[in-house]
N, C-alpha and C positions, 0 to 999 in steps of 0.2 A: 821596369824598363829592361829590355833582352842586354844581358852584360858584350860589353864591347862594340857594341854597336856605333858606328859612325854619326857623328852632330848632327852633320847636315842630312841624314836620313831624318831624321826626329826631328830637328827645324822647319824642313821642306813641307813632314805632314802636319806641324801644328799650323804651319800658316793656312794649309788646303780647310782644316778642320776652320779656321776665324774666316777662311774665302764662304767657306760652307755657311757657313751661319748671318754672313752677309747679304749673300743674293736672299737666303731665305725669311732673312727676315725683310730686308725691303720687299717683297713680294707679301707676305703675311701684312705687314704694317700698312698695304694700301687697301685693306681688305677690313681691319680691327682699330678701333677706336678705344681709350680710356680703357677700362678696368678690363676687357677682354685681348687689349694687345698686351698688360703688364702681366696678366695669367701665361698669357703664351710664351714670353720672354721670360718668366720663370719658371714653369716648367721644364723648357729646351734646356737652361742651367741646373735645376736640379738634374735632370738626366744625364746631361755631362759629368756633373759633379760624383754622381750616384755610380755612373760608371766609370768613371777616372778613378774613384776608391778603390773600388771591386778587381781593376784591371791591376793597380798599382799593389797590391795589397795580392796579388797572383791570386787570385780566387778560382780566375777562371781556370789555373792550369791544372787543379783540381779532378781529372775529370774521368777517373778511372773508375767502371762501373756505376757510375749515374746515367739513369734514362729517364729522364733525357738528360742530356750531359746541362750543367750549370749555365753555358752561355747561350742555349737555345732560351731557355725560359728566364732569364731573367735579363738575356741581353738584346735577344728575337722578340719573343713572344710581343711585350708588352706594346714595341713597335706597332706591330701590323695588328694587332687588336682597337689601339685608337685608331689605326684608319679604317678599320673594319665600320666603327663606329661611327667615323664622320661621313662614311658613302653610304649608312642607315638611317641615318637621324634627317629628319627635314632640317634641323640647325646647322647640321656639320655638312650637310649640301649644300647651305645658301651659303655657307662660308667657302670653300670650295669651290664655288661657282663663280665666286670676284676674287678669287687667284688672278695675278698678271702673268699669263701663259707668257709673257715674253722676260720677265724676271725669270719662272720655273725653266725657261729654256735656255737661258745663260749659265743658270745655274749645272747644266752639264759640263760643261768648261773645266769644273774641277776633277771630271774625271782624269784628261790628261796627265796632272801632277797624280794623284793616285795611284795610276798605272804604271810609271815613273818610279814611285815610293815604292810597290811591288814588287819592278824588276831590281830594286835596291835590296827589297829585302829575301829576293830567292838568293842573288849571288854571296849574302849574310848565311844561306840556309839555313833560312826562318819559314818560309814558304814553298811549297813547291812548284817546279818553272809552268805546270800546267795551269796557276793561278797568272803566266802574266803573257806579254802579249808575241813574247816568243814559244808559247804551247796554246791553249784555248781559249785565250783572254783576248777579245775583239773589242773590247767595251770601250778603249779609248780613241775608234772609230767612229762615238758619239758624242766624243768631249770635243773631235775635232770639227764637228762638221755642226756643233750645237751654234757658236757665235753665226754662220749662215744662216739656219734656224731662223733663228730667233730676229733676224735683221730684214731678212726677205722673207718671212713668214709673218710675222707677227706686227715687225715696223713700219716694211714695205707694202705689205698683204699682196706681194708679188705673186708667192707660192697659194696654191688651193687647199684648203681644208683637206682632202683625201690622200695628198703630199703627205702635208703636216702629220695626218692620222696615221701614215704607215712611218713616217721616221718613227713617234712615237713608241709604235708597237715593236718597231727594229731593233730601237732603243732598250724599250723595256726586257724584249728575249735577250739580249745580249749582257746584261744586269741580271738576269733570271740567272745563265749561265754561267756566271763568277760565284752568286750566289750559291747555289748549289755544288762547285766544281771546292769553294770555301769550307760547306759546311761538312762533306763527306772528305775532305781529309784532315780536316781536324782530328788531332788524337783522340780519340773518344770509341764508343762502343758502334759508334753508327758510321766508324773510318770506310772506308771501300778501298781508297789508293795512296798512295806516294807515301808509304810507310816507310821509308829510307827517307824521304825528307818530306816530313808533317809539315800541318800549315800551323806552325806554333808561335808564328811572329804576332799573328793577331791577338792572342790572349794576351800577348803586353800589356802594358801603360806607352804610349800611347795610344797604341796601333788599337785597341780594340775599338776604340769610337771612331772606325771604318764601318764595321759592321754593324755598330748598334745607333750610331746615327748618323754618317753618314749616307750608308744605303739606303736607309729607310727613307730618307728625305727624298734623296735620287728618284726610286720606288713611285714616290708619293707624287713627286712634277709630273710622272709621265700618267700616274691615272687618272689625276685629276684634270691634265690636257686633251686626252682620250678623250673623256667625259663633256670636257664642254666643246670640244670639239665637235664631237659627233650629235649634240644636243644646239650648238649652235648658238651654244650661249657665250664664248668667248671671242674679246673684243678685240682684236688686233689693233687699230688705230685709235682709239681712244686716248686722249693727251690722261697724262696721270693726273692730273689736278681732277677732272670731269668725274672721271673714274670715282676717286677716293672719295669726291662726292656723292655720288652713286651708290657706294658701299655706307655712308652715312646713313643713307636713308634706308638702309635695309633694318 
């Protein structure tokens, strides 16, 4: 944990990190049944767990002439490789395809408190200001407009699919841009800016499971609403009972 660091910084993101893991597991769990919802839910804990050691245990501050530096490949990579996988596989598309698009879209909500935790942790100068949403950081533009969403899109089916498909994509670039704005100033070999003040709050304990699973989740609601959006396969009013039957029979 970054020494000195104020409580309620460190409180505020452990709760975002249990908010996180709520929406997405009620969204997964109306989807997986028996022995593939107990794989899923331990998994998501071994990776917490896996990376709460690593982060706690300063692993990743480590990162002087490795390329790729430490927290790309063991705290990135592995992420976007199972979703690589599951938008390959015909299994990991029929899973993916009884996602509750209206869960995945509440599920932005936690961006708010994140962005929050950020501008917490630049005036700590742990991060720099262009990670928050007083420099290039717009992303909690989608944490705020996500509960709309998700209420007049998905509950309502007020909004139209081609709505829903450009929040999404607004969504996703605006995620892309923290991402990237994150990974290049990390102390590392592959820094480009804010070398007066690095983004070194993330390699923490707790802060790093921001990067290593909370975005990827984030990431993951808006490809997989993309997908059945523009496929036409997601169900906006469907009561969750019908649904989770539905997914039974798959």
């Amino acid at each position: 944990m970054p020494p000195e660091i104020p409580l309620y910084i460190t409180i505020t993101f452990l709760i975002t990190v249990l908010t996180t893991i709520v929406f997405f597991y009620r969204s997964v769990s109306l989807s997986l049944i028996g022995k593939r919802k107990k794989n899923v839910t331990l998994g998501v804990v071994l990776w917490l767990v896996l990376q709460g050691i690593l982060s706690y245990s300063m692993f990743y501050l480590d990162t002087a002439g490795s390329l790729p530096p430490p927290f790309t490949f063991m705290g990135f990579i592995p992420s976007f490789i199972l979703m690589s996988v599951l938008f390959l596989t015909i299994s990991g598309r029929r899973f993916i395809d009884t996602l509750s698009l209206f869960d995945l879209a509440l599920l932005s909500i936690i961006r708010i408190p994140v962005e929050i935790v950020l501008y917490w942790l630049f005036m700590e100068r742990l991060i720099p200001e262009a990670m928050t949403f007083q420099g290039y950081n717009f992303d909690i533009l989608a944490g705020i407009t996500a509960p709309f969403i998700a209420y007049f899109g998905y509950k309502q089916s007020i909004l139209n699919n081609t709505i829903l498909i450009l929040w999404n994509i607004v969504s996703l670039l605006l995620l892309i841009t923290i991402i990237l704005l994150s990974i290049f100033s990390f102390p590392s070999v592959i820094q480009q800016y804010s070398f007066a003040q690095p983004n070194i709050g993330m390699l923490y304990f707790p802060f790093f499971w921001l990067p290593s699973f909370i975005v990827p989740i984030v990431f993951f609601s808006h490809l997989v609403a993309i997908r059945q959006l523009m496929l036409g396969t997601g169900k906006k009013n469907e009561p969750l009972g019908n649904q989770a039957a539905h997914n039974v029979n798959l």
